[in-house]
C-alpha positions as CSV (number, residue, x, y, z in Angstrom):
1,X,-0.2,-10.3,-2.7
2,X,-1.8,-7.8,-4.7
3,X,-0.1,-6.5,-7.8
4,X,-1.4,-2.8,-9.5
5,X,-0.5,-0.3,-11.8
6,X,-1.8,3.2,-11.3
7,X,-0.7,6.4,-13.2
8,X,-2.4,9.3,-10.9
9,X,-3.6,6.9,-8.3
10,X,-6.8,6.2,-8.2
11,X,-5.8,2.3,-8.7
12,X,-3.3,2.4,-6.3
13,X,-6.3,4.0,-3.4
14,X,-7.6,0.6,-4.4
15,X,-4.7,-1.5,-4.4
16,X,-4.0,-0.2,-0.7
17,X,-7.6,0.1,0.9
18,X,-8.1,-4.0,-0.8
19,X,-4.7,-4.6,0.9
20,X,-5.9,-2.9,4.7
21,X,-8.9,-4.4,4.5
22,X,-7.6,-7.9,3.5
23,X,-4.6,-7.5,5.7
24,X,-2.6,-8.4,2.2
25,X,0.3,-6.2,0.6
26,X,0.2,-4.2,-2.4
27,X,3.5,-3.9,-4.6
28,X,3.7,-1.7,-7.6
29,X,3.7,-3.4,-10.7
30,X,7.0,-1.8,-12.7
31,X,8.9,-1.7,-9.6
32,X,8.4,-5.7,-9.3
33,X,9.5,-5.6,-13.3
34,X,12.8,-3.9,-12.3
35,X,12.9,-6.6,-9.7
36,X,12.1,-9.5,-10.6
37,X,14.5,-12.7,-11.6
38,X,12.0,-15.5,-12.2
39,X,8.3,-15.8,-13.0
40,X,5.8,-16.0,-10.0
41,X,4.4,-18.6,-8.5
42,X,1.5,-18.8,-7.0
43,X,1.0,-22.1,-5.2
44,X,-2.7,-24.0,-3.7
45,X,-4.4,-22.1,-1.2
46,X,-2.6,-18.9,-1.7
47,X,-4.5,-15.2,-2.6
48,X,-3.2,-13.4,-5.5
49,X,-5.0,-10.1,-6.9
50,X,-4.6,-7.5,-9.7
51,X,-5.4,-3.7,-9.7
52,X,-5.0,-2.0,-12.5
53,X,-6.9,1.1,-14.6
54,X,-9.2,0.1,-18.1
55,X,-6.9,1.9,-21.2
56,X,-9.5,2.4,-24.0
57,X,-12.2,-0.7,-22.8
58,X,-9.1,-3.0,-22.2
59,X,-6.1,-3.7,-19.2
60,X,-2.9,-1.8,-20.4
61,X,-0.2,-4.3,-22.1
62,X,2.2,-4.2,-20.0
63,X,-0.2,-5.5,-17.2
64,X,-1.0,-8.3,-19.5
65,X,2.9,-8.9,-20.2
66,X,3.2,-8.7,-16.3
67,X,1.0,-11.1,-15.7
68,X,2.3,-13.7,-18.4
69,X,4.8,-14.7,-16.0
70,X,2.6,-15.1,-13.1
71,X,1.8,-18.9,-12.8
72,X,-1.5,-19.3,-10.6
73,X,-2.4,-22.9,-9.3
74,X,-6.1,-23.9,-10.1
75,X,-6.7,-24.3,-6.3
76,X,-5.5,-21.0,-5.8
77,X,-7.6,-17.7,-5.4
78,X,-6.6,-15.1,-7.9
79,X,-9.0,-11.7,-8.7
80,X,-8.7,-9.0,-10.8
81,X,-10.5,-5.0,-10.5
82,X,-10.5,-2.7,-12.6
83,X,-10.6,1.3,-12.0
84,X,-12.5,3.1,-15.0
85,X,-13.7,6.3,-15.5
86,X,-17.3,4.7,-16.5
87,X,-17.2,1.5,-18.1
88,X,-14.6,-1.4,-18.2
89,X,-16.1,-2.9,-21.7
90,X,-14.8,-6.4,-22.1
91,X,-11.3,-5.5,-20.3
92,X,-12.1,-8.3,-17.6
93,X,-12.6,-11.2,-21.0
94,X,-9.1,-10.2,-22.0
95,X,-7.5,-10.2,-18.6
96,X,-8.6,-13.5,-18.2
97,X,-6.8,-14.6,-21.1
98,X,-3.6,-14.4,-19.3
99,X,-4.6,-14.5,-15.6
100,X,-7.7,-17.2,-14.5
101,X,-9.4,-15.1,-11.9
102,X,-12.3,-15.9,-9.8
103,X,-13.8,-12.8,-8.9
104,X,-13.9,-9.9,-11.0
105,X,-14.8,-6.2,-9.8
106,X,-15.1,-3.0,-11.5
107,X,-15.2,0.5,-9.9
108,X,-15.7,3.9,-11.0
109,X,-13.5,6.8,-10.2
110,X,-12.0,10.1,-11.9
111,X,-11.7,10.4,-15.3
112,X,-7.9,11.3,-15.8
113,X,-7.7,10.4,-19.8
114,X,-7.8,14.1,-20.7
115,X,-6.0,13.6,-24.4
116,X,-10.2,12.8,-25.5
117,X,-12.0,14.0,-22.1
118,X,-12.3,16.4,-19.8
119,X,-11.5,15.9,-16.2
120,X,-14.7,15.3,-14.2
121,X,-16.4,17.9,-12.4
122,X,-15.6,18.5,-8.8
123,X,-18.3,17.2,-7.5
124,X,-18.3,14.2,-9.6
125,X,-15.3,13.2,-8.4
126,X,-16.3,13.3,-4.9
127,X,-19.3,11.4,-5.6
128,X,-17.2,8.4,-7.4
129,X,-14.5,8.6,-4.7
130,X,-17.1,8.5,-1.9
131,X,-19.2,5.5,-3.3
132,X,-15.7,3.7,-4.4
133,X,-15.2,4.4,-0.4
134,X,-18.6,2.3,0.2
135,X,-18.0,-0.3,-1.7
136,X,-14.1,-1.1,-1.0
137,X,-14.7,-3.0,2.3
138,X,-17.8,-5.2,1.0
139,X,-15.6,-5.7,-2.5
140,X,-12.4,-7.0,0.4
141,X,-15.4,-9.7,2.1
142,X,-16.0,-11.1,-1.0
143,X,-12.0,-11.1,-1.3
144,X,-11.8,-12.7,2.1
145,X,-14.6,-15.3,1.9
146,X,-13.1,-16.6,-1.6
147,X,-17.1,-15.9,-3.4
148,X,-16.5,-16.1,-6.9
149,X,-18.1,-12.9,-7.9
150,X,-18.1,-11.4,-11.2
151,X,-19.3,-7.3,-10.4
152,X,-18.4,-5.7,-13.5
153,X,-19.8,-2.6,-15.8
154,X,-19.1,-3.7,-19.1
155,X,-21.1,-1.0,-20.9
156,X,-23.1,-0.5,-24.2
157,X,-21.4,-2.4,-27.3
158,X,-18.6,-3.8,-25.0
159,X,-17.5,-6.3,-27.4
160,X,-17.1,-3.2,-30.2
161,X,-15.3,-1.5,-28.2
162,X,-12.4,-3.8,-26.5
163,X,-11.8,-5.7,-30.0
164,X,-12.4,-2.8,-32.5
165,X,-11.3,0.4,-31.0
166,X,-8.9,-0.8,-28.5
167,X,-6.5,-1.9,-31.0
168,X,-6.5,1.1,-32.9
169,X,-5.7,3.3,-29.5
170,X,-3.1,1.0,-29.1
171,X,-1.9,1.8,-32.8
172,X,-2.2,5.8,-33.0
173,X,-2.7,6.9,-29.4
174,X,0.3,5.3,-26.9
175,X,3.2,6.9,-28.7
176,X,5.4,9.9,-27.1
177,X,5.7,12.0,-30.6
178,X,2.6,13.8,-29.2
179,X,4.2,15.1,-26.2
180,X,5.3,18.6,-26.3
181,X,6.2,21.3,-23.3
182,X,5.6,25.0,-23.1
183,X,7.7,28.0,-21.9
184,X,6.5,27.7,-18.4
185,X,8.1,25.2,-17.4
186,X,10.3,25.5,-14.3
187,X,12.7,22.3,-14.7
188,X,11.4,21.0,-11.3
189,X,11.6,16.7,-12.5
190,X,8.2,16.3,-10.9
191,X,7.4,14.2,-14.4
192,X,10.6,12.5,-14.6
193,X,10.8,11.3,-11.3
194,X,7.0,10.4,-11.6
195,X,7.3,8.1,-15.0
196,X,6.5,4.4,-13.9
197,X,9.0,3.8,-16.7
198,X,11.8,6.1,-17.0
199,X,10.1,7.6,-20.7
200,X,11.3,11.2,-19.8
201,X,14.6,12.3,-19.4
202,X,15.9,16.1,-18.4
203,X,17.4,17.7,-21.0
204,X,18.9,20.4,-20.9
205,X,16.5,21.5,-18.0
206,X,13.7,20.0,-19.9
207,X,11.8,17.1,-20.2
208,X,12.1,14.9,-23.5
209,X,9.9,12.2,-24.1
210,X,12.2,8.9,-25.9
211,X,10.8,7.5,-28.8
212,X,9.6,4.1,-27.3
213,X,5.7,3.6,-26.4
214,X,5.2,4.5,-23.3
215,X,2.0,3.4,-20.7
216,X,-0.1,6.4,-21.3
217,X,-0.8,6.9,-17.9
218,X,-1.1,10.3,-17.7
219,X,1.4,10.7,-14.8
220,X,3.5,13.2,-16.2
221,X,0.5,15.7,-17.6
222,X,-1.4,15.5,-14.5
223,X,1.3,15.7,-11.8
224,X,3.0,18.9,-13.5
225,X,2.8,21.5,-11.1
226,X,2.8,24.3,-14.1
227,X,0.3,22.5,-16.5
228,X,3.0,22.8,-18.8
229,X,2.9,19.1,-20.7
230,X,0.8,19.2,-23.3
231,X,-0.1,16.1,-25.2
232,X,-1.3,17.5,-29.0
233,X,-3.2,20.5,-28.7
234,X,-6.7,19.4,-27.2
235,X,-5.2,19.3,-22.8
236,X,-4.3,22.8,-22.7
237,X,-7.7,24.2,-21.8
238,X,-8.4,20.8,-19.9
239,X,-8.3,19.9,-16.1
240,X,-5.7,17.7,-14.5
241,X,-6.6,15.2,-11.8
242,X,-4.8,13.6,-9.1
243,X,-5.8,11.3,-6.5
244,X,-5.3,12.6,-3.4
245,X,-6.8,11.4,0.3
246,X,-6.1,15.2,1.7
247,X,-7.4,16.8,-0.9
248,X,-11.0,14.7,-1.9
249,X,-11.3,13.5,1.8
250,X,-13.6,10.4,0.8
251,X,-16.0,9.7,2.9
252,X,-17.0,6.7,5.3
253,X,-19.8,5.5,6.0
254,X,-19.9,4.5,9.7
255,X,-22.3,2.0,11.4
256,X,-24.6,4.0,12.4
257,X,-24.9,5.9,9.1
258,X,-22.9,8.8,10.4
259,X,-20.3,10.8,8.0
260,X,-16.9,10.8,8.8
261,X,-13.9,12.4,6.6
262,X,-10.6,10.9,6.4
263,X,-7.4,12.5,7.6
264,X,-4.9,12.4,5.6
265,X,-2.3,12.8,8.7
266,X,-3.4,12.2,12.3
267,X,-5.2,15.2,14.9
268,X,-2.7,17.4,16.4
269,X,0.9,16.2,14.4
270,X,1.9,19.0,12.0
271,X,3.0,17.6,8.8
272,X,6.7,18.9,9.3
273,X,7.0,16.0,11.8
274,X,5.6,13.4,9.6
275,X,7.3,11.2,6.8
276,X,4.6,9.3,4.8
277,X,5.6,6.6,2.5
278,X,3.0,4.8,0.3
279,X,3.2,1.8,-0.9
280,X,4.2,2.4,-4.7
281,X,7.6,4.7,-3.2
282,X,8.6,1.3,-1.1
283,X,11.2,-0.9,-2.6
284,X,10.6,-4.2,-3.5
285,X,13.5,-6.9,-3.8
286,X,12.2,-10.2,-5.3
287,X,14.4,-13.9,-5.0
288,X,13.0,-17.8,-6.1
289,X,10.4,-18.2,-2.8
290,X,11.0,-14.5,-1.3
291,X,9.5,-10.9,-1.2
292,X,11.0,-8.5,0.7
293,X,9.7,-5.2,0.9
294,X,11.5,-2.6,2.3
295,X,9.4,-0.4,4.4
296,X,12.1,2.2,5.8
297,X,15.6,2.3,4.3
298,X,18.0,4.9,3.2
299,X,20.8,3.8,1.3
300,X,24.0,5.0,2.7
301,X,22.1,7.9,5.3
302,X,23.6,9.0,7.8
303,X,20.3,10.0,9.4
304,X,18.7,7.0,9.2
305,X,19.0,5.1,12.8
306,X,16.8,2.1,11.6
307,X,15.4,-0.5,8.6
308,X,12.9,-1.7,8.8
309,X,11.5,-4.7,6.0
310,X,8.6,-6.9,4.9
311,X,9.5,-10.2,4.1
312,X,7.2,-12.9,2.5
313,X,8.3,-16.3,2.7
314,X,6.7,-18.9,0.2
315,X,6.2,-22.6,1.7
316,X,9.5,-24.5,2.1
317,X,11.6,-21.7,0.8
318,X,15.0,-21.2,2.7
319,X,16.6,-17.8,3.8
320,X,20.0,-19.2,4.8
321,X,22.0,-18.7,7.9
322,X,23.4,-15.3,7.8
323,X,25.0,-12.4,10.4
324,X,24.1,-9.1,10.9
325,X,27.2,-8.0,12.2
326,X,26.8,-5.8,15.7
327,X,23.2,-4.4,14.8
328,X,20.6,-5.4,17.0
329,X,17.7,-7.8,15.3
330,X,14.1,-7.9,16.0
331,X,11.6,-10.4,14.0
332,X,7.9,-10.3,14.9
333,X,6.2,-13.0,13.2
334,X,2.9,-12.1,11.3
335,X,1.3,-14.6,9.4
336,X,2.4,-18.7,9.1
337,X,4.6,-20.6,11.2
338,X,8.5,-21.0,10.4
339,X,11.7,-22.5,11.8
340,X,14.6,-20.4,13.1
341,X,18.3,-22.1,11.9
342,X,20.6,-21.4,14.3
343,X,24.6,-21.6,14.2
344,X,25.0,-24.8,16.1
345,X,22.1,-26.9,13.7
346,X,19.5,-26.0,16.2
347,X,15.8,-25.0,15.7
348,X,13.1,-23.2,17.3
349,X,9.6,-23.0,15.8
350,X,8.6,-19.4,14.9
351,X,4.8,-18.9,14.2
352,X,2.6,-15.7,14.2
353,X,2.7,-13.5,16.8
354,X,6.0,-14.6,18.1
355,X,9.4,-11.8,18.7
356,X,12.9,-12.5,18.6
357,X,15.8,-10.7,19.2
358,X,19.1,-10.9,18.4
359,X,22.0,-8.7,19.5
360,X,25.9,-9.1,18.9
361,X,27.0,-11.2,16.2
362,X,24.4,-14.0,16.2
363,X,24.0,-16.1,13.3
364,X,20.4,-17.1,11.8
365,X,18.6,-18.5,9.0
366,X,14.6,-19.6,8.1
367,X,12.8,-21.3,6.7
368,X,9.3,-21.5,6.0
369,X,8.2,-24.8,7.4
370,X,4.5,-24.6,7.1
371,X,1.6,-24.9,3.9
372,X,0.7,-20.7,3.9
373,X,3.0,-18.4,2.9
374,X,4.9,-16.8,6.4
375,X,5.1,-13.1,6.9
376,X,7.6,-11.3,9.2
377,X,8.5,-8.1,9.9
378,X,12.5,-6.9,11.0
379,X,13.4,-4.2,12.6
380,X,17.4,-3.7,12.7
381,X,19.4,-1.0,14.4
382,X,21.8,0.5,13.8
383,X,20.6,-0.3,10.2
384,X,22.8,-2.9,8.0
385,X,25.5,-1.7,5.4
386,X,23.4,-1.6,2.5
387,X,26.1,-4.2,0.6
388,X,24.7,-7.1,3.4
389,X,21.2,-5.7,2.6
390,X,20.6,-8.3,-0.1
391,X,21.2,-11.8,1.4
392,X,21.3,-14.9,-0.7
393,X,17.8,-16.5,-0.8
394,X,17.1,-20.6,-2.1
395,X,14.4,-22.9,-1.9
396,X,15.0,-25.9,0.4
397,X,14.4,-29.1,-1.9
């Protein structure tokens, strides 16, 4: 599993290339906070990894509080990497604190912290995207060979910076006091729905920023289709940045050396017939032993003719025998091997690369009855009442 944070995406790019190359998942950090009911566990022999952006030469806080309840096993393979606009400073000595790594990466991209900096120039930002682009898939070998590699640019007084000025950043620089918005502002919610944690609420047609500290992220400044969040008086002559695959087309380079540009959507479909979900809009339900991800759902939509759901299944951990009413069921096994629990006590092995469907009112349970974790995908149609979405999960003793 790979864990991240990103504010205007250039850690989530790296969160989700790490997780295609790596075949892996990447889940969004504060949506696993809203979700999650026990610490995680991560057991011998599993992966674990942590994207996040450097804040002022360290990881943000609430990555570090995140990551106090994540228990990793010595004989398991955890790594961090880190997304800074130049140099990461001694962020990787203080992740490390909380969360033992083995590998350690840094990687350049955008600046976006426009309160002290200008945005990059345009060209600049293609030429950090681009080599980010290069060095993603050599970064995900390392990840898949288990090398303990520390690749990280700490900078000029590193020390000086993580333990001296961080601190005071944290002090006089993460508070919402500072945020302000002008006259024109059109009331669209692009930065309240956009706040990783709910800071900004509407009102009277307006944003207002509570008084608690939020992430500094930058979302809400650099997403604002008007440029009408200001935060003091030193953005409103300054760029805004967002990541965006469409609109930087990285580029790739190919075997043979040859450039190729990235589509954002694929030749020939107009975008009008395509919904695109990324990972950090996709819901994540977390249980003792379970992760379920739920990769197409629409609560209560009448124009929704399918769900369709992640689920990661940790060893010996029990989903329990359950119906899904009339709806048709299809499982296709993607990683590890499990048993099926039938109605009448019976068992069938179920192991990667194995489909099953189930029609009518079958009953079914699983568990997970080898030493990796096991990774399915279902498919149900018509989709499930969202009430029976949510089945009871326990860990077989």
């Amino acid at each position: 599993m790979i864990y991240y944070f990103s504010g205007t995406g250039n850690s989530q790019y790296v969160a989700e290339r790490l997780a295609e190359y790596t075949k892996d998942t990447a889940v969004f950090i504060p949506q696993v906070l809203e979700q999650m009911q026990s610490d995680i566990i991560v057991e011998e022999g599993e992966t674990i990894g942590v994207v996040f952006p450097v804040y002022a030469w360290a990881p943000p806080g609430f990555v570090m509080d995140f990551l106090s309840h994540v228990h990793v096993n010595k004989k398991a393979f955890a790594y961090g990497v880190c997304t800074c606009g130049d140099e990461a400073g001694k962020a990787m000595d203080e992740l490390h604190r909380v969360f033992a790594f083995k590998s350690a990466y840094s990687i350049t991209m955008p600046n976006n912290y426009i309160p002290m900096f200008d945005t990059d120039e345009p060209e600049l930002e293609r030429e950090k995207i681009n080599v980010a682009a290069q060095r993603l898939p050599k970064i995900a070998a390392g990840i898949a060979a288990h090398r303990e590699i520390f690749d990280v640019h700490e900078g000029p007084e590193a020390s000086f910076k993580t333990i001296i000025i961080n601190p005071l950043f944290s002090l006089f620089a993460m508070r919402t006091s500072k945020f302000s918005v002008d006259l024109t502002c059109i009331g669209c919610g692009e930065c309240v729905k956009n706040c990783p944690f709910h800071v900004i609420k509407f009102i009277n047609n307006k944003p207002v920023w509570e008084e608690q500290i939020c992430s500094m992220c930058m979302s809400c400044i650099m997403r604002c289709p008007k440029h009408a969040i200001q935060y003091g008086s030193g953005t409103k002559k300054r760029g805004r940045y967002v990541f965006s695959v469409s609109q930087k087309k990285p580029q790739v380079v190919l075997p043979d050396g040859e450039l190729k540009n990235v589509q954002s959507t694929p030749a020939g479909v107009s975008d009008s017939s395509i919904e695109f979900i990324r990972s950090a809009e996709i819901r994540t339900v977390m249980n003792p032993g379970v992760v379920i991800r739920k990769l197409f759902y629409r609560d209560g939509s009448e124009n929704n003719c399918v769900t369709v759901t992640e689920t990661h299944v940790k060893p010996s951990a029990l989903q329990p025998r359950r119906t899904h009413e009339s709806s048709a069921l299809i499982l296709y096994a993607l990683k590890g091997r499990a048993k099926l629990l039938f109605a009448d006590d019976s068992e069938q092995l179920f192991t990667a690369g194995d489909v099953v469907h189930f029609t009518g009112d079958a009953v079914y349970g699983l568990v997970n009855a080898g030493d990796d974790e096991f990774i399915y995908i279902s498919v149900t149609c018509p989709p499930v009442k969202p009430e029976n979405t949510n089945h009871p999960v326990s860990l077989e003793k």
